[in-house]
SEKOL-236369 format. One line per 8 residues: number of its first residue (from 0); their letters; for each residue x, y, z of C-alpha. Coordinates in nm, 2 decimals. Example, Ala and Ser with C-alpha at 12.3 -4.5 7.8 and 13.67 -1.06 7.14 Angstrom:
REM SEKOL-236369
0> AS> 1.23/-0.45/0.78 ~ 1.37/-0.11/0.71
END
This chain:
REM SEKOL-236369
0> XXXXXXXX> -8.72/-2.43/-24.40 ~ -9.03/-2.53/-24.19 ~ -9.16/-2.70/-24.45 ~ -8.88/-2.89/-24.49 ~ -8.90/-2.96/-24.12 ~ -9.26/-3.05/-24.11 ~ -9.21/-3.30/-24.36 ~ -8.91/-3.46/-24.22
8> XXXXXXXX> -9.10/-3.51/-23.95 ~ -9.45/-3.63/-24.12 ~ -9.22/-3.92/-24.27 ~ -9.06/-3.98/-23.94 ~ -9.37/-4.05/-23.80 ~ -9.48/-4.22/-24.10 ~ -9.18/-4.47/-24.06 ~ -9.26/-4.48/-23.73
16> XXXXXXXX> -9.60/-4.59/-23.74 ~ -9.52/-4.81/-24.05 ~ -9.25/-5.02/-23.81 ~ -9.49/-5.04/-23.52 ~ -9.72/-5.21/-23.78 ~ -9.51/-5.45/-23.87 ~ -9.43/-5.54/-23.53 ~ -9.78/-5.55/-23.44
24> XXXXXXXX> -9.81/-5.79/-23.76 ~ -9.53/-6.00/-23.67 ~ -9.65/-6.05/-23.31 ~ -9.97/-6.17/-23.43 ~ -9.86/-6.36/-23.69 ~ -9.60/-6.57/-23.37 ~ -9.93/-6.59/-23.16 ~ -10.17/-6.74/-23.46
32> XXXXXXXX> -9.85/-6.96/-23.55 ~ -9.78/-7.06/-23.18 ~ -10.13/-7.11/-23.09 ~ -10.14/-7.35/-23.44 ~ -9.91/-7.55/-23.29 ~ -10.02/-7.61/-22.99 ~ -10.34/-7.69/-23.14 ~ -10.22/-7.99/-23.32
40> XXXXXXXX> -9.96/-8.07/-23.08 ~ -10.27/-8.13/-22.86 ~ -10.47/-8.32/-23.17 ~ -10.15/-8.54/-23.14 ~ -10.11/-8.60/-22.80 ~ -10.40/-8.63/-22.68 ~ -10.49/-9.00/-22.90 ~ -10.06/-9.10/-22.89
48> XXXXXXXX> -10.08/-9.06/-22.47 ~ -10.40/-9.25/-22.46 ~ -10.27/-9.54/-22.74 ~ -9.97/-9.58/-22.51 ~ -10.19/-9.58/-22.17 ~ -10.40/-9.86/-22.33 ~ -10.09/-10.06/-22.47 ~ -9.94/-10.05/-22.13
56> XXXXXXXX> -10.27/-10.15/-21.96 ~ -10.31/-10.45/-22.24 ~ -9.94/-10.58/-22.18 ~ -10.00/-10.55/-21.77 ~ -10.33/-10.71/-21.81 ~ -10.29/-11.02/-21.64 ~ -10.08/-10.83/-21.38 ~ -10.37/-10.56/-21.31
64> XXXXXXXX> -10.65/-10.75/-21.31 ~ -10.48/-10.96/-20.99 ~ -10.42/-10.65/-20.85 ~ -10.80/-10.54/-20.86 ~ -10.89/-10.86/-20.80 ~ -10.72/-10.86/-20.43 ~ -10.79/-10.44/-20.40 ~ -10.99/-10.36/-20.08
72> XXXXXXXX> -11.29/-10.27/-20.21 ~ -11.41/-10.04/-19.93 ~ -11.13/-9.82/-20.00 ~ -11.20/-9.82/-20.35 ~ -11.59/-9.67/-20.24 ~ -11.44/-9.40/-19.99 ~ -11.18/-9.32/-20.27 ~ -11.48/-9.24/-20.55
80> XXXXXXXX> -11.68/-9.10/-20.25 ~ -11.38/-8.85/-20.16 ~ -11.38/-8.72/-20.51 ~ -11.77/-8.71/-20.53 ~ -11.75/-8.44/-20.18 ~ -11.49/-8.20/-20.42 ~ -11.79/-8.07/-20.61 ~ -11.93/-7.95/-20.30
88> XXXXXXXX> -11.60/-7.74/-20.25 ~ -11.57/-7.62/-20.62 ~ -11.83/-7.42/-20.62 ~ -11.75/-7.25/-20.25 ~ -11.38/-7.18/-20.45 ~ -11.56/-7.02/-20.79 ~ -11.79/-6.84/-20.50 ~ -11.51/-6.70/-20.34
96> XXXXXXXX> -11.37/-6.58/-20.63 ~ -11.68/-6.46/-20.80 ~ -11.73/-6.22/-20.41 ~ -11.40/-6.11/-20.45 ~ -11.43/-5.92/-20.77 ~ -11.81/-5.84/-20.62 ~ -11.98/-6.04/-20.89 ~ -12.37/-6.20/-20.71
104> XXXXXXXX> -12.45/-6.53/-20.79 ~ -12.55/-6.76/-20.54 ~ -12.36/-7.07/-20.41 ~ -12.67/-7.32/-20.54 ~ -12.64/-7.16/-20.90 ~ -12.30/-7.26/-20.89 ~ -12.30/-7.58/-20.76 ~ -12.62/-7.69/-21.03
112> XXXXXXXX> -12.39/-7.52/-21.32 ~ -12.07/-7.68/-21.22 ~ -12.27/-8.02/-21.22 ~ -12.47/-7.98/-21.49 ~ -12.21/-7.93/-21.73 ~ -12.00/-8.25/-21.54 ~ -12.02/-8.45/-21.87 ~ -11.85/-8.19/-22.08
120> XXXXXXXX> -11.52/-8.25/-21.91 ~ -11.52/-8.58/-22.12 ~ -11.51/-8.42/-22.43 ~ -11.23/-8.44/-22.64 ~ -11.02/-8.10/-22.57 ~ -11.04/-8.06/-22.17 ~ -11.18/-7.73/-22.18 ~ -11.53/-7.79/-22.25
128> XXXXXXXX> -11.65/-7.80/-21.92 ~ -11.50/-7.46/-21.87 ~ -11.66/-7.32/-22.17 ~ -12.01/-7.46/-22.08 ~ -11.95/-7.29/-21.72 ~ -11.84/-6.97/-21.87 ~ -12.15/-7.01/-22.12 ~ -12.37/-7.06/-21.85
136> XXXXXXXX> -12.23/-6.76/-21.64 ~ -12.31/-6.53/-21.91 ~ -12.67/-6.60/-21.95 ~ -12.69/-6.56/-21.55 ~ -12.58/-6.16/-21.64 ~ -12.23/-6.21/-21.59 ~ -12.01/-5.94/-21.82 ~ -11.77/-6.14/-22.10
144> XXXXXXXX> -11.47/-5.92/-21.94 ~ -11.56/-6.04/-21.62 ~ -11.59/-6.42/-21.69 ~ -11.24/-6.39/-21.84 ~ -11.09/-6.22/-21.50 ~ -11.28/-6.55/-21.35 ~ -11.15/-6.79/-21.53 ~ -10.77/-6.65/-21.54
152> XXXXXXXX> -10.84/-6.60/-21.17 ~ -10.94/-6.98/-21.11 ~ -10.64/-7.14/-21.32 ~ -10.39/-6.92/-21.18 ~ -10.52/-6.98/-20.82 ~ -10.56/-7.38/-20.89 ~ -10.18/-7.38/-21.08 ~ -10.07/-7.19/-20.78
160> XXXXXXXX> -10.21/-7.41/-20.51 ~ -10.09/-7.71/-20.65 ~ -9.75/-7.62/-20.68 ~ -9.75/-7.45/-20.34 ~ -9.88/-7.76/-20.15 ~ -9.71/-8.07/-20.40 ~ -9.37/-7.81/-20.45 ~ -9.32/-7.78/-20.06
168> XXXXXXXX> -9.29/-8.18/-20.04 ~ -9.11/-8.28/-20.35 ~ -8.85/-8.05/-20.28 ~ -8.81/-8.27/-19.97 ~ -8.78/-8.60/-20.16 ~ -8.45/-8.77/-20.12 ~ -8.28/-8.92/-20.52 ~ -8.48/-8.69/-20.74
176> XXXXXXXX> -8.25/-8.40/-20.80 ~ -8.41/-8.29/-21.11 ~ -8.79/-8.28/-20.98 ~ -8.70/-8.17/-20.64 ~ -8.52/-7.88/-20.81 ~ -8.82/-7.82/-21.01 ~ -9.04/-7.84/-20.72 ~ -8.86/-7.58/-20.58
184> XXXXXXXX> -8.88/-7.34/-20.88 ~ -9.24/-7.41/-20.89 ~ -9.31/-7.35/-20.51 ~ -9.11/-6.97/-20.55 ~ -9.29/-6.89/-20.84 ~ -9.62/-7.02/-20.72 ~ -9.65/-6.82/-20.39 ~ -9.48/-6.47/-20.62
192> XXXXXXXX> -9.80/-6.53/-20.78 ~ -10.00/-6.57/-20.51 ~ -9.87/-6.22/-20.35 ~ -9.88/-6.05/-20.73 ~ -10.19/-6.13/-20.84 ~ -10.43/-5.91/-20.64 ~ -10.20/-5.60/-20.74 ~ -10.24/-5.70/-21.09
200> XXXXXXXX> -10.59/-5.74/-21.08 ~ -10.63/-5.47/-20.94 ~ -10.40/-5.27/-21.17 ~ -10.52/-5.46/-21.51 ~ -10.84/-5.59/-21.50 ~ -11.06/-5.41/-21.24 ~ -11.09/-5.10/-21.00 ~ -10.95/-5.13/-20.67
208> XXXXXXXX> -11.25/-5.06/-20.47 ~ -11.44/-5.38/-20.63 ~ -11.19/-5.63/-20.54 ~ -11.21/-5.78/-20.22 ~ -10.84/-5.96/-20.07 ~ -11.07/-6.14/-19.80 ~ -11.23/-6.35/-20.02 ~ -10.95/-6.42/-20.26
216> XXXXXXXX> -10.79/-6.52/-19.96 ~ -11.07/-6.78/-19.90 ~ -11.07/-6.86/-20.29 ~ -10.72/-6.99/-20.15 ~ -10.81/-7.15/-19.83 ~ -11.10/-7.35/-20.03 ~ -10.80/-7.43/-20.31 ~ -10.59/-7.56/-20.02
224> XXXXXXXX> -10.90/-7.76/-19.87 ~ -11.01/-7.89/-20.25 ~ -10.67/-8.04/-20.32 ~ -10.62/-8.23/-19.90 ~ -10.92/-8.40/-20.01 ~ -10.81/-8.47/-20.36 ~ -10.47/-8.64/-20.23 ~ -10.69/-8.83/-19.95
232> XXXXXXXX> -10.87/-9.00/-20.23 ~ -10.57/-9.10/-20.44 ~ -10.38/-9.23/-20.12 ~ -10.73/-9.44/-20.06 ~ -10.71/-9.53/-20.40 ~ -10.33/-9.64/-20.35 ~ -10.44/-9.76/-19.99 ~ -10.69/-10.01/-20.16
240> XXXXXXXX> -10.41/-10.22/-20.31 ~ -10.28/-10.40/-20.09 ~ -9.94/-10.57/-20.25 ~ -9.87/-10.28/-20.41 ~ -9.56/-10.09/-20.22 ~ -9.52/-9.71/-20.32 ~ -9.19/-9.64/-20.13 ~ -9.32/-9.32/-19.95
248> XXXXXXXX> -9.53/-9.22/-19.68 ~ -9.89/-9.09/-19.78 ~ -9.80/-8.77/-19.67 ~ -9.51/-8.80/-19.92 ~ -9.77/-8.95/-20.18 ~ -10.04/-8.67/-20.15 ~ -9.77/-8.42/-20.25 ~ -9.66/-8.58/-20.53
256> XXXXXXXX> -10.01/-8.65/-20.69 ~ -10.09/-8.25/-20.63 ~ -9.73/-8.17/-20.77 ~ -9.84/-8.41/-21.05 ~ -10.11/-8.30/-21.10 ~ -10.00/-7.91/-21.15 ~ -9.75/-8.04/-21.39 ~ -10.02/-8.19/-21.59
264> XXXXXXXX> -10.22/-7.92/-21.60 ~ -9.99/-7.64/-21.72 ~ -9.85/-7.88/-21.97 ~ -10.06/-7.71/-22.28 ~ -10.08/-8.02/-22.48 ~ -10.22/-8.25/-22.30 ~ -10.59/-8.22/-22.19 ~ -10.64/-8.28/-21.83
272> XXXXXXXX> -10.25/-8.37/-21.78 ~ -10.33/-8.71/-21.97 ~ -9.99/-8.89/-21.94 ~ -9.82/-8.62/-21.81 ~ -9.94/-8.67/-21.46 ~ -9.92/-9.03/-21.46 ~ -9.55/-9.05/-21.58 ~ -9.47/-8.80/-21.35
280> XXXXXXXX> -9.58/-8.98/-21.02 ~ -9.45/-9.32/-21.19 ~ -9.09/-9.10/-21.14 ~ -9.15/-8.98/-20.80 ~ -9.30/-9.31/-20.68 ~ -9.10/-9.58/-20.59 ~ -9.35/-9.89/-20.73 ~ -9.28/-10.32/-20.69
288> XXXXXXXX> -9.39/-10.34/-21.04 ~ -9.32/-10.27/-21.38 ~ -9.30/-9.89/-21.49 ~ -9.53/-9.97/-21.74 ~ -9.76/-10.11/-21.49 ~ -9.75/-9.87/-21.24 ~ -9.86/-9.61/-21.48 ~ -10.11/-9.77/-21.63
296> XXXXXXXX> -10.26/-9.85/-21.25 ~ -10.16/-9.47/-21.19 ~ -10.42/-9.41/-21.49 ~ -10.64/-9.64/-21.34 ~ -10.75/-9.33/-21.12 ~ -10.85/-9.14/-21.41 ~ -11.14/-9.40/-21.46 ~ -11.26/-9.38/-21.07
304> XXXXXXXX> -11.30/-8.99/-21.09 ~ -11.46/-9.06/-21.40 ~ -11.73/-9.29/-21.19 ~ -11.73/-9.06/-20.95 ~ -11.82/-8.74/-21.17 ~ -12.08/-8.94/-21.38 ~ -12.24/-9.05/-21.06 ~ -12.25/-8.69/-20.94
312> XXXXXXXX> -12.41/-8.57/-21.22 ~ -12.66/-8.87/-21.23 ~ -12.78/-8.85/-20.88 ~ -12.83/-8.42/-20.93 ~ -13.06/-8.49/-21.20 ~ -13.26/-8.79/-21.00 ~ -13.27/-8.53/-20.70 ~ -13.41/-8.26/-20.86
320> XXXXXXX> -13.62/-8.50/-21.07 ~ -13.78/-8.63/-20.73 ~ -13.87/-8.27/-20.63 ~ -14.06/-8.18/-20.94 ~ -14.23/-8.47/-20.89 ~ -14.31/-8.43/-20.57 ~ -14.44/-8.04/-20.63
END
């Protein structure tokens, strides 16, 4: 009778273990499969968004070109120069972060990685510059389990931010039931995460003594400080053109570039929010041109951050070529 028992149970647990392995199988096989997709969604999207950005910009070219041809050019300098100061404040955010899950490296080592590896953000993908950072944090003795706690910690406190500061004032915006209401959703579930996340690292990916709430507080307070300065150089940039008519105030307008922004970047397939962003703001802002215009002007921006990064990058090497020089 026991052995009867005993076996009964030896194929109950065999089931068992049999079913959870087949789960287990299933599950991975859904997150190979999904990740597949979004992979090629991405290879897809990626060339379509930037076909229809240049066929937009080649059927408004006669319209754009008057526009930059009348823009204000000074605004156009403090607009790249804005952008040029946020990689003084990137760093201070990954520093903050970096203290708070008492991790030591120095705010100069992160500002010459985050610099350094500037070009990579122009590689086709969007996450290279990430990589190259993460790359460089492990030769500098940072643990592989800790760069990933860093880097979750980084986009989750970037998504957050964005939605916190664009949410609050889309939700405001009068004729746009459908974003406002999606503003909202994004603002609630943006400052849950905000309150979660330190219990959940704390829970999941590190002992509590190590993590410090003071500076993932400041990790937010430098997010908050990133993204003011961010919107100040897009409303220049908007500033600059001076018969074009937004139907907003710039307070209104720094909102929605940081809500559209957010939207772009937790939209998986497109690297960087590349045509996500832009139609997004096209919606929210109310332009005296064509909608394909406007967001092919909107894109516009994309190629004065690019100056500004490149130049970045350029002028840290010619610095720190003059010094070696010099000693």
């Amino acid at each position: 009778m026991d052995q009867q028992v005993h076996q009964l149970i030896h194929s109950s647990l065999v089931l068992q273990m049999n079913h959870k392995s087949d789960n287990l199988y299933l599950l991975n096989f859904w997150l190979k499969s999904i990740k597949s997709f979004i992979y090629w969604v991405k290879r897809i999207f990626t060339p379509v968004a930037i076909l229809f950005l240049s066929y937009f910009a080649w059927q408004s070219k006669e319209l754009l070109i008057h526009i930059f041809q009348n823009a204000q050019t000074a605004w156009l300098f403090i607009s790249a120069g804005l952008y040029m100061v946020l990689h003084l404040i990137s760093p201070l955010f990954t520093l903050s972060i970096f203290k708070s899950l008492s991790l030591q490296l120095c705010y100069r080592q992160l500002l010459l990685i985050h610099i350094q590896r500037l070009p990579a953000r122009y590689i086709p993908g969007g996450i290279w510059h990430t990589v190259a950072r993460a790359i460089d944090y492990h030769q500098q003795g940072i643990f592989s389990g800790h760069i990933g706690t860093i880097l979750m910690l980084e986009n989750l406190i970037v998504a957050a931010v964005t939605f916190i500061m664009g949410g609050s004032i889309v939700a405001r915006l009068p004729n746009h039931l459908i974003w406002t209401n999606l503003a909202g959703f994004s603002f609630v579930c943006a400052m849950v995460t905000v309150i979660v996340m330190p219990w959940v690292i704390k829970k999941y990916f590190l002992s509590p003594q190590y993590f410090s709430k003071n500076h993932y507080l400041l990790s937010l307070f430098y997010g908050f400080i990133f993204w003011l300065i961010a919107a100040s150089s897009f409303i220049c940039f908007l500033h600059s053109f001076s018969e074009l008519t937004v139907g907003v105030t710039f307070i209104e307008a720094a909102g929605i570039y940081i809500f559209s922004w957010g939207i772009g970047f937790i939209t998986l397939f497109a690297p960087q929010g590349i045509g996500v962003a832009e139609y997004v703001s096209s919606q929210l802002l109310t332009s005296n041109i064509a909608s394909s215009s406007f967001i092919a002007l909107l894109a516009s921006f994309r190629v004065l951050v690019f100056i500004a990064d490149i130049t970045t990058w350029l002028l840290t090497k010619l610095f720190y070529k003059i010094i070696l020089a010099f000693n």
